[in-house]
MDAnalysis code that builds the backbone (N, CA, C; Angstrom):
import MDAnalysis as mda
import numpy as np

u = mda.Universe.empty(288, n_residues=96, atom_resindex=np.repeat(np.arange(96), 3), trajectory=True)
u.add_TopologyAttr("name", ["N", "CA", "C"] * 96)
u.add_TopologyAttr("resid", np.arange(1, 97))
u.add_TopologyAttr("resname", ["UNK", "UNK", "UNK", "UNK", "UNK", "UNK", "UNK", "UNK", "UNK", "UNK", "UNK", "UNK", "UNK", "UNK", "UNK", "UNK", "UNK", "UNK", "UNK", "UNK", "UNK", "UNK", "UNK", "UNK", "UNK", "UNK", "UNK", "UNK", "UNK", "UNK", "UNK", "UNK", "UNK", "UNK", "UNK", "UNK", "UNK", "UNK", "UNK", "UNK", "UNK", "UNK", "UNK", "UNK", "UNK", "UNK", "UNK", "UNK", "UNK", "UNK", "UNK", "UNK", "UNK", "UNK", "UNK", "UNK", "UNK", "UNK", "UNK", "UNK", "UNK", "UNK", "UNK", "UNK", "UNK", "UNK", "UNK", "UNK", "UNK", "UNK", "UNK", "UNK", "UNK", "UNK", "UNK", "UNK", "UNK", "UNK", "UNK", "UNK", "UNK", "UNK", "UNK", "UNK", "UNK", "UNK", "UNK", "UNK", "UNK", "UNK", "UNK", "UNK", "UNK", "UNK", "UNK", "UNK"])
u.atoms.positions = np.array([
    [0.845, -1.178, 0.000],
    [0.000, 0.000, 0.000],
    [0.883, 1.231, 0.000],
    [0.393, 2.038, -0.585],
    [1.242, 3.273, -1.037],
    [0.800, 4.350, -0.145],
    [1.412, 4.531, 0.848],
    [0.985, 5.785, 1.963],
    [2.276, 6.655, 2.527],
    [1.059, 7.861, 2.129],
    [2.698, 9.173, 2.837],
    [2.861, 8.811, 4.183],
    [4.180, 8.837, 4.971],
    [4.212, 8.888, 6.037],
    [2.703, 9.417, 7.155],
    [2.351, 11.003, 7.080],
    [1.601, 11.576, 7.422],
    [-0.125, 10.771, 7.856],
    [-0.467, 9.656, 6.630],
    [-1.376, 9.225, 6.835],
    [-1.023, 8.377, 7.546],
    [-0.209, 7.923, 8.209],
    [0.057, 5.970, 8.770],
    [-0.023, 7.392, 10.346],
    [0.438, 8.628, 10.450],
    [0.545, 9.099, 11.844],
    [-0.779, 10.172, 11.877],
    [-1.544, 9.812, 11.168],
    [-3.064, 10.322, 11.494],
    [-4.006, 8.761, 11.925],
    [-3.279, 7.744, 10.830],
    [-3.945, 6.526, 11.727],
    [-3.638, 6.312, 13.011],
    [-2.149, 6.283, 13.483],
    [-1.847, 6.414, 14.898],
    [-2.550, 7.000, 15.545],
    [-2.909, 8.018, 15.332],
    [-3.905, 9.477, 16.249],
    [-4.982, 9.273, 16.270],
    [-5.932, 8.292, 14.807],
    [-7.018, 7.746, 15.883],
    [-7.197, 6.685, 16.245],
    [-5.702, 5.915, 16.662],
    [-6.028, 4.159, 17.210],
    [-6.099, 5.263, 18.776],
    [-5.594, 5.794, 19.352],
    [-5.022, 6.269, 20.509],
    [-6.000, 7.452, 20.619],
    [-7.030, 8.237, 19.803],
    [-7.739, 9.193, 20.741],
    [-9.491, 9.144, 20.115],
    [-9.857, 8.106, 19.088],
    [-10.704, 7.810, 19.018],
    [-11.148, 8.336, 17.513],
    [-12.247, 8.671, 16.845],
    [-13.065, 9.880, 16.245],
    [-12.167, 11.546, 16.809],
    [-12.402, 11.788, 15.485],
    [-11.836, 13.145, 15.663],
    [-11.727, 14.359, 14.213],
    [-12.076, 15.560, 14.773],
    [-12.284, 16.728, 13.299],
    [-11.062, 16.813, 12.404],
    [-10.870, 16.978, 11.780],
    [-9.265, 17.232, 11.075],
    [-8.578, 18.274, 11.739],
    [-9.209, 18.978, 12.199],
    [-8.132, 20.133, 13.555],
    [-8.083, 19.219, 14.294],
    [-8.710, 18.702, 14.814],
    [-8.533, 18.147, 15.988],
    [-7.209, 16.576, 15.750],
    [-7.002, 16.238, 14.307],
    [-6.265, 15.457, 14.222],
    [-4.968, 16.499, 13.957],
    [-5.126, 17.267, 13.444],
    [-3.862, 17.977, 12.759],
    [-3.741, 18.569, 14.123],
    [-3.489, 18.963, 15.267],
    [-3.097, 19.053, 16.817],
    [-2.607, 18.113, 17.104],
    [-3.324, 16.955, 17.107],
    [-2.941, 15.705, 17.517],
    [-1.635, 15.340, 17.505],
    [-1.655, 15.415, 16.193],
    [-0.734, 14.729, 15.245],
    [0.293, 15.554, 15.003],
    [0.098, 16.854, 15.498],
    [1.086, 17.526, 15.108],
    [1.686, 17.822, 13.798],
    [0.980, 18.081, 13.050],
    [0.302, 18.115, 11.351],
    [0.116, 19.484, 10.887],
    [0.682, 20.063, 10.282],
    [-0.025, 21.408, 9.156],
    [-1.594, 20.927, 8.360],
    [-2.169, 21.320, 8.693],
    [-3.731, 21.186, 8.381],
    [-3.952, 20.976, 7.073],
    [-2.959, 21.446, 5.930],
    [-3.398, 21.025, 4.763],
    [-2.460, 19.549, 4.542],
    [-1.725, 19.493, 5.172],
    [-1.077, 17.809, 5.345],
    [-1.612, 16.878, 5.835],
    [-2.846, 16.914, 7.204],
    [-3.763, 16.568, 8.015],
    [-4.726, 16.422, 6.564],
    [-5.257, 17.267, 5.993],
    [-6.297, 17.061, 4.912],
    [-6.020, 16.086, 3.541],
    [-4.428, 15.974, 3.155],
    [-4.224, 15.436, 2.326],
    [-4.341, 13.791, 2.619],
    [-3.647, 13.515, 3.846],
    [-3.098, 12.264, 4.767],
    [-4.980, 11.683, 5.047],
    [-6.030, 12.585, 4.962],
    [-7.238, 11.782, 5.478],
    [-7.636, 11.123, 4.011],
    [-7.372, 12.191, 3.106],
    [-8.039, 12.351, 1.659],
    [-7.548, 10.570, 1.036],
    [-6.356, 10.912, 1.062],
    [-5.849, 9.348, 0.724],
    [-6.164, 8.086, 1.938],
    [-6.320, 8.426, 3.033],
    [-7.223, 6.929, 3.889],
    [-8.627, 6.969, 3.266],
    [-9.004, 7.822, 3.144],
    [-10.389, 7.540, 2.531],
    [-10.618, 6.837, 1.334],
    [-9.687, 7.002, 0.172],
    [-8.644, 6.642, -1.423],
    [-9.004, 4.675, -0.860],
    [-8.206, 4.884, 0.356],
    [-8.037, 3.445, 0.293],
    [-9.087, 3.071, 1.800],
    [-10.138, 3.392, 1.687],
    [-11.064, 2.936, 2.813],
    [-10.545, 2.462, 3.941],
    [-9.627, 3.525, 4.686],
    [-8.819, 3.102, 5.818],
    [-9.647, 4.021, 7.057],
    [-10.395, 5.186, 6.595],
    [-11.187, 6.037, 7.630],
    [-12.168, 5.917, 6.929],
    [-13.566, 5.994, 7.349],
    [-14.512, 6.920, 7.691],
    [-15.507, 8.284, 7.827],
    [-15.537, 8.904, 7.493],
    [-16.496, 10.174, 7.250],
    [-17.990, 10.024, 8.246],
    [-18.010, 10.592, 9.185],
    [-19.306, 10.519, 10.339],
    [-19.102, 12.112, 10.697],
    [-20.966, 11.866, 10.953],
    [-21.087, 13.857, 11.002],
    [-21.231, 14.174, 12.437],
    [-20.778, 15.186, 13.120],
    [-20.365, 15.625, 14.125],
    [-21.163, 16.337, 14.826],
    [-22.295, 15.818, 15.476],
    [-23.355, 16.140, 15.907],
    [-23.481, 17.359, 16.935],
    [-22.430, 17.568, 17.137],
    [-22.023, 18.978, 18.075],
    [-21.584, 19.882, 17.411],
    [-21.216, 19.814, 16.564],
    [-20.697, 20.223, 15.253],
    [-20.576, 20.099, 14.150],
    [-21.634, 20.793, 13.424],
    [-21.788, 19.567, 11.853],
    [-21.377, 20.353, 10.946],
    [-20.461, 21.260, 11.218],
    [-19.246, 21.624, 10.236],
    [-17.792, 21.331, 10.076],
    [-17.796, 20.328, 11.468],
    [-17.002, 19.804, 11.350],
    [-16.739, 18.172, 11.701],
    [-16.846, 17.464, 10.076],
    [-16.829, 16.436, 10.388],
    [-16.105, 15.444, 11.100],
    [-16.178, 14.225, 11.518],
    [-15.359, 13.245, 12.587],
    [-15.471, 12.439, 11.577],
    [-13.640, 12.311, 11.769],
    [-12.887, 10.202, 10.838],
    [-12.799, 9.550, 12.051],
    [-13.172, 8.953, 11.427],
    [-13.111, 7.216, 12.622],
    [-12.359, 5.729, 11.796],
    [-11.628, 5.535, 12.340],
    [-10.948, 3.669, 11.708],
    [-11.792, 3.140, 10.951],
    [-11.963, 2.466, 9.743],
    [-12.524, 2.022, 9.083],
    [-11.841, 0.466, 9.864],
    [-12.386, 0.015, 10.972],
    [-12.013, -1.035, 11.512],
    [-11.874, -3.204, 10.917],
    [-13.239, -2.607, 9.982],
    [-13.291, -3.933, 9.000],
    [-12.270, -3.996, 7.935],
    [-12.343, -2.805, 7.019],
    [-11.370, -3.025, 6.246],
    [-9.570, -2.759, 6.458],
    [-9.057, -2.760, 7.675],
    [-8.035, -3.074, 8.340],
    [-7.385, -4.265, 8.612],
    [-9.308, -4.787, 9.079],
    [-8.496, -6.291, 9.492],
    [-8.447, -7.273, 8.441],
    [-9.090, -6.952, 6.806],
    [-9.076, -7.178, 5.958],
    [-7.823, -7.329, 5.392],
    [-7.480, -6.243, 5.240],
    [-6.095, -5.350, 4.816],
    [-4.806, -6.739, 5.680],
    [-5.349, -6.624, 6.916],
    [-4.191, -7.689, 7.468],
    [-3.970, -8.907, 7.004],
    [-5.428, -9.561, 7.073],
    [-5.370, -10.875, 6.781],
    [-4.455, -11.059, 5.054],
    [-4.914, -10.236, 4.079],
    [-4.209, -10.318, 2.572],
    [-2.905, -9.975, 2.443],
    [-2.620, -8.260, 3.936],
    [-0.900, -8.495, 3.096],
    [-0.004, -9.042, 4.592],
    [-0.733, -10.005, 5.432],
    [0.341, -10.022, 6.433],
    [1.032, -8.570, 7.164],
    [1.999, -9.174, 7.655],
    [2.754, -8.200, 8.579],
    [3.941, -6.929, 7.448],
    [3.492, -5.812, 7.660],
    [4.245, -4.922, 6.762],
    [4.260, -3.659, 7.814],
    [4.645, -2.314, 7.212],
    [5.123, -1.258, 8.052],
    [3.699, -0.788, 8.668],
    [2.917, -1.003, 7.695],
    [1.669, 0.142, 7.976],
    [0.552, -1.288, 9.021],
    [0.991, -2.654, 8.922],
    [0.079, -3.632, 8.674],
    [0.400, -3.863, 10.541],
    [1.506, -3.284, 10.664],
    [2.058, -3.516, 12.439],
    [1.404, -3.130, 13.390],
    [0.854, -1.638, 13.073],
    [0.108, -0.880, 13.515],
    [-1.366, -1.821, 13.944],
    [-2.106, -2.640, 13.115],
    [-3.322, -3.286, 12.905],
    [-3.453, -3.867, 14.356],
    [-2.603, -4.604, 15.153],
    [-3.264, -5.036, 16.653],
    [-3.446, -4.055, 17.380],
    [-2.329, -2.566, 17.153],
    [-2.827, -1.654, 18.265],
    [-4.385, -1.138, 18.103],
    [-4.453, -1.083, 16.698],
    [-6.102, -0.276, 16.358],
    [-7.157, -1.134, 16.633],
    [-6.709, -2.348, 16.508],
    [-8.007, -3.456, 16.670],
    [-8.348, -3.403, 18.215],
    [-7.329, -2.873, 18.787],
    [-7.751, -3.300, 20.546],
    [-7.840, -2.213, 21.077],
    [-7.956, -0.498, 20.199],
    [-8.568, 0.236, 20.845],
    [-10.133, 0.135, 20.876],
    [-10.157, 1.349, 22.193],
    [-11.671, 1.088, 22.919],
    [-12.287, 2.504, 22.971],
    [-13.203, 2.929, 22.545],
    [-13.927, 4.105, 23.272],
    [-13.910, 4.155, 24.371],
    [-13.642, 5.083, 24.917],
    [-13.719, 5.645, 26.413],
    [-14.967, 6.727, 26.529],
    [-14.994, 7.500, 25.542],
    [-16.202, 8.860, 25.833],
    [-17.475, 8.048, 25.368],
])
């Protein structure tokens, strides 16, 4: 799978803080916001996030793990850079 750095550390940001706005990932993540926008644009490319509307805010939408097609993703390419990541995301939990 062909991914900028940037997107594999916006996936990090939501195995570890859940759903979240693209500010709120590009903080996170410590991201320039149009790098944060590019890095979601391509998980979405490859159905790795999510798009859910933000009911407190519905201008600003919330990505969430596309959690099925991950573990998908695992089972076909095995263990790889981006594929390592896959037990931490599978065994996060909502807390809020």
């Amino acid at each position: 799978m062909d991914l900028p750095r940037s997107a594999i550390i916006v996936l990090e940001s939501l195995s570890r803080a859940g759903p979240m706005s693209p500010k709120d990932i590009s903080i996170k993540a410590n991201l320039a916001p149009r790098t944060t926008a590019f890095a979601i644009q391509r998980l979405m490319n490859h159905r790795l996030v999510k798009r859910v509307p933000n009911l407190n805010d519905m201008r600003q939408p919330l990505y969430l793990l596309n959690k099925e097609e991950l573990k998908s993703m695992f089972r076909e390419s095995g263990p790889s850079p981006l594929m390592r990541l896959v037990p931490a995301i599978m065994n996060w939990k909502r807390t809020a």
